[in-house]
C-alpha positions in Angstrom: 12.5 -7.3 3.5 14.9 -7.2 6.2 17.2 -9.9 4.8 17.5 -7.3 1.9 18.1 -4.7 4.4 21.0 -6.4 5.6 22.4 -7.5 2.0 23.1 -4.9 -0.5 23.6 -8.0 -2.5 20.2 -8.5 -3.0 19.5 -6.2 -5.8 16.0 -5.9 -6.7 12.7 -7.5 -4.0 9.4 -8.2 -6.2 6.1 -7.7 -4.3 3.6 -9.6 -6.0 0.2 -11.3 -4.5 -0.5 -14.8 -5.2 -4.5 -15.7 -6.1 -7.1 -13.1 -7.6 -5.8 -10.1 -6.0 -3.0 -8.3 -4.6 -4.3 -7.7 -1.7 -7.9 -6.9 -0.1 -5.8 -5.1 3.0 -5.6 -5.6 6.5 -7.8 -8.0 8.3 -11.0 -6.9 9.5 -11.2 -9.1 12.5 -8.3 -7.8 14.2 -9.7 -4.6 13.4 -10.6 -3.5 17.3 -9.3 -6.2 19.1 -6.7 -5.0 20.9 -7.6 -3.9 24.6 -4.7 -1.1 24.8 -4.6 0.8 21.8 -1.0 2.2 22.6 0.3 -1.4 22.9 -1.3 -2.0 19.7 0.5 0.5 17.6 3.7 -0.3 19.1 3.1 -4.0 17.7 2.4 -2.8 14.4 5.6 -0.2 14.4 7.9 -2.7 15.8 7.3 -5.1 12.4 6.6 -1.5 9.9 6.4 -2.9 6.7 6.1 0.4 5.2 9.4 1.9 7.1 11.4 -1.2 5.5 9.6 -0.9 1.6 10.7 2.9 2.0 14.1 2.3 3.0 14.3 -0.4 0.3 12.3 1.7 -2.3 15.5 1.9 -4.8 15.5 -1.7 -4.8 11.4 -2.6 -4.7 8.9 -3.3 -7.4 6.0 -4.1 -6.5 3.1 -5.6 -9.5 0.1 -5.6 -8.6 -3.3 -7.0 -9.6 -7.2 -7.0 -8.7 -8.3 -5.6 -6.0 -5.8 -3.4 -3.9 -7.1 -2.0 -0.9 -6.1 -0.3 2.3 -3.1 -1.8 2.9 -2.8 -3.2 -0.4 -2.2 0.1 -2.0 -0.6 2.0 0.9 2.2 -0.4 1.2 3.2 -0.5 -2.1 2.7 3.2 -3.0 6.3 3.1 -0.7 8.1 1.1 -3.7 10.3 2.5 -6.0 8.4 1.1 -9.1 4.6 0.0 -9.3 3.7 -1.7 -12.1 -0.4 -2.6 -12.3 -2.0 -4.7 -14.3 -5.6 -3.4 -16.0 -7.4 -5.5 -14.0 -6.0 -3.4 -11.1 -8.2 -1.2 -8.7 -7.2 0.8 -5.7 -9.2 1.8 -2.5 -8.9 3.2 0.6 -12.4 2.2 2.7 -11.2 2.8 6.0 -13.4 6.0 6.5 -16.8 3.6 5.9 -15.1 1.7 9.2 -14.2 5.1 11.0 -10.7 5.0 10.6 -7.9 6.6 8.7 -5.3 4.8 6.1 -3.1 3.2 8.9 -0.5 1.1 6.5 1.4 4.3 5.9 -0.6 5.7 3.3 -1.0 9.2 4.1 2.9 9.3 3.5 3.3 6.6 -0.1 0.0 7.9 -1.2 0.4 11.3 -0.4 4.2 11.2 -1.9 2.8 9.6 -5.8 -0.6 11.8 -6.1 -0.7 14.9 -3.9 -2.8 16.1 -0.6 -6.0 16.7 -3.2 -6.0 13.3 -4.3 -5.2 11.6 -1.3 -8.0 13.2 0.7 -10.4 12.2 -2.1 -9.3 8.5 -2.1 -9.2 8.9 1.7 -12.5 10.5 2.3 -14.9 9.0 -0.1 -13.5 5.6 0.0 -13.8 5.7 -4.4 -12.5 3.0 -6.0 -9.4 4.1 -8.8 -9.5 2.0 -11.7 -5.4 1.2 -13.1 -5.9 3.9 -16.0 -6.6 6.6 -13.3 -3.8 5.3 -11.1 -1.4 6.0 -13.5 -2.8 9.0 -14.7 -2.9 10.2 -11.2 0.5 8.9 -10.8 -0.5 5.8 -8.5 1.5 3.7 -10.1 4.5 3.9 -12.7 3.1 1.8 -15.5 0.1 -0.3 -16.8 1.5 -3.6 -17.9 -0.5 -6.9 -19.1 
């Protein structure tokens, strides 16, 4: 991402996850790990995946597949494109761990389906199936 943000050159960046899914989000180990919460954040700011996919967006597609969660929704919701397969399911289960959608979803998220939406993703942890996404707006297309 930031070799495309260097080289308007580079026309078009496709996110796409290797293996049976996207992506099942962040990794629950380093989840609480960190003994100064402020350094922490910092850390994760300093490398903000979302900051770069959302100055990039023009230039992003992401395609996505199996399970997307946390993370693995948030970040691509900053794209300019989003392109699921049917398989494709969304989730945000951070509440169940007593957090809130840290990847920057409460801005991509909020940005494709709304503040009503969001908070019902965000607050029950449901799981959107890729029909519902793109009814919703989640993503731009269901593609096989």
């Amino acid at each position: 991402l930031g070799l495309a943000l260097a080289d308007d050159s580079i026309r078009q960046v496709v996110l796409d996850g290797a293996g049976a899914c996207f992506s099942a989000g962040g990794d629950l180990d380093e989840f609480g790990e960190a003994r100064d919460a402020g350094l922490a954040h910092a850390s994760r700011m300093a490398r903000n995946a979302g900051a770069l996919i959302d100055c990039l967006r023009d230039r992003i597609e992401a395609r996505l597949h199996g399970a997307c969660i946390g993370a693995g929704i948030e970040l691509p919701a900053f794209a300019g494109r989003v392109v699921a397969r049917p398989d494709a399911f969304f989730q945000l289960p951070e509440v169940g761990m007593g957090l809130i959608p840290g990847a920057g979803g409460t801005t991509s998220i909020l940005r494709r389906i709304g503040r009503r939406r969001l908070a019902y993703m965000a607050l029950t942890g449901a799981r959107i199936d890729a029909s519902t996404g793109l009814a919703w707006g989640l993503v731009d297309a269901v593609e096989t």
